[in-house]
N, C-alpha and C positions, 0 to 999 in steps of 0.2 A: 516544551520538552526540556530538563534538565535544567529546573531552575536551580539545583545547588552544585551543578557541577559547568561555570561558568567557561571552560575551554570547547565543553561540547555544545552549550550554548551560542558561543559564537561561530561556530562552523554552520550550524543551522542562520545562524543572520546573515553570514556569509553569504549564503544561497540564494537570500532575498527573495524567498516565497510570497512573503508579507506582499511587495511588490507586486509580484507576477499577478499577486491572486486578486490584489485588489485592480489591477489594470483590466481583469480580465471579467470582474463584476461593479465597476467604480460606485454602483449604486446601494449596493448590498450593508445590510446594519452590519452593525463589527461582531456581534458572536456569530454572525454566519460568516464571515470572513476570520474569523478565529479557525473555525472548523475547517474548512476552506483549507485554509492555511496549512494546519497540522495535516490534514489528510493528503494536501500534497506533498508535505516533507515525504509520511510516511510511503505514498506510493513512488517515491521516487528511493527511497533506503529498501523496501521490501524490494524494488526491481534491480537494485544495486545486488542482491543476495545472492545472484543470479549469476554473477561473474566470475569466473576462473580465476581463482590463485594468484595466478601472473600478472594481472592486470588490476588485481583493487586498488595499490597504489594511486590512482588515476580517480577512484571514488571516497573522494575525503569522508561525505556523510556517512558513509558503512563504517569507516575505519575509525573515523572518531568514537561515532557515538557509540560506540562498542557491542554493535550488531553483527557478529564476526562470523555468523554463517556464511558459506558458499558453497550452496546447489550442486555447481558442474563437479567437484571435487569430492563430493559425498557420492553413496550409492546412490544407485537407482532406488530402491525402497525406501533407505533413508528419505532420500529426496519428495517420493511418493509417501512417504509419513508425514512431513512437517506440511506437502502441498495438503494434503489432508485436514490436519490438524486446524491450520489456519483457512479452510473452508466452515469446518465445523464451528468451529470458536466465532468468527466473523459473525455465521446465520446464526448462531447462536445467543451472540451481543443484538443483532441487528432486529429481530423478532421478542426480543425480550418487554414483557412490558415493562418492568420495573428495572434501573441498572444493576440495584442491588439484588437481584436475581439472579446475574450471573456473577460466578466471582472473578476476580482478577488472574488472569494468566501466569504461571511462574514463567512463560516467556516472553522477554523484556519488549520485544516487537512488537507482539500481541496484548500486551497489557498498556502499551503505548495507543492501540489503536481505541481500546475500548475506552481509556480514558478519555483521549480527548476528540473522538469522532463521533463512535457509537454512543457514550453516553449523553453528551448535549443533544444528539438527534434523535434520542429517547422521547426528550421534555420537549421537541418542538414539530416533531413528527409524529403522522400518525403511522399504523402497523401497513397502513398499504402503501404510504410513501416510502417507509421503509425497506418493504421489501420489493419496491423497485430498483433503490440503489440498490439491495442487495442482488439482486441480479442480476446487474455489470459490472458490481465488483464478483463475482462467481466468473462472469465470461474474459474480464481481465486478468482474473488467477490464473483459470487453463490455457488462455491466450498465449501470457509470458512462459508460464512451463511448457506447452509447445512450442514455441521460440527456442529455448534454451535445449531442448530437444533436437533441435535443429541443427541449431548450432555447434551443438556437442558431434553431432555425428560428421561434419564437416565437409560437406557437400555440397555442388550446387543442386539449390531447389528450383522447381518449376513456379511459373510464376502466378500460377493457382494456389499450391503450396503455400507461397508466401503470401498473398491475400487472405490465406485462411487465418493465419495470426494474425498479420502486423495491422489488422485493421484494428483488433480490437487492445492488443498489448501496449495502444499507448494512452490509455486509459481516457479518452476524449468519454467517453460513453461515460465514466464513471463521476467526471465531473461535468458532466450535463446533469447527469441524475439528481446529484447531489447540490446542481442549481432550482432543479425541481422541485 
């Protein structure tokens, strides 16, 4: 991500995904750890989206890379447009057979994802591995926006409640799938 804009390139090296992701498959060829990679930036910047106003300070990768939504601080609808939105577009990239079938997103998130996730897993997957990860990354979208639902209402939850998200919002599912 951002190869001509070198400050928001190095907040991303910063993070040292590259790292994480190859500790976490040391066997895996490098374009599936390319993908790997990018997909974890991205699920770690789309759950940054997610944070109140007050607090992004604390998330460089949102503020750099100049993904400057925030969820808790929009409407509800709003909110419930773009969680939409970026369901649609996902199954949309993910089902696709050809990449050039769908077009590129005018939003910078989602045109991030389809670049460098959805389309290499185009050419190396097939439509039913595909649409496995796609639905956990579906169960970790609603996942997080019930969290943040949560969160917003500021209460303590019961501890069923909170098993019904936090199992799946911290995206474990989505890269197992996408080990798959």
């Amino acid at each position: 991500m951002f190869p001509d804009q070198p400050k928001k390139a190095n907040v991303l090296k910063k993070s040292d995904f590259g790292w994480f992701v190859s500790a976490c498959n040391p066997d895996a060829p490098y374009e599936g750890l390319r993908v790997a990679c990018y997909l974890t930036a991205w699920l770690f910047i789309w759950d940054d989206c997610w944070c109140p106003g007050g607090v992004r300070e604390m998330y460089p990768l949102l503020t750099i890379t100049g993904f400057e939504k925030s969820f808790l601080s929009a409407g509800a609808q709003e909110t419930r447009d773009y969680v939409s939105e970026t369901v649609n577009y996902i199954t949309e990239c993910l089902l696709a057979e050809e990449a050039s079938q769908v077009p590129v997103s005018q939003d910078k998130l989602l045109a991030e994802f389809k670049r460098h996730v959805t389309d290499p897993l185009i050419h190396v997957c097939d439509t039913r591995r595909r649409g496995l990860f796609l639905k956990e990354m579906l169960v970790y979208i609603k996942a997080v926006e019930m969290e943040q639902y949560v969160h917003a209402k500021e209460e303590v939850v019961s501890l069923d409640e909170y098993w019904m998200y936090r199992a799946s919002s911290g995206a474990v599912r989505v890269c197992l799938a996408l080990n798959e």
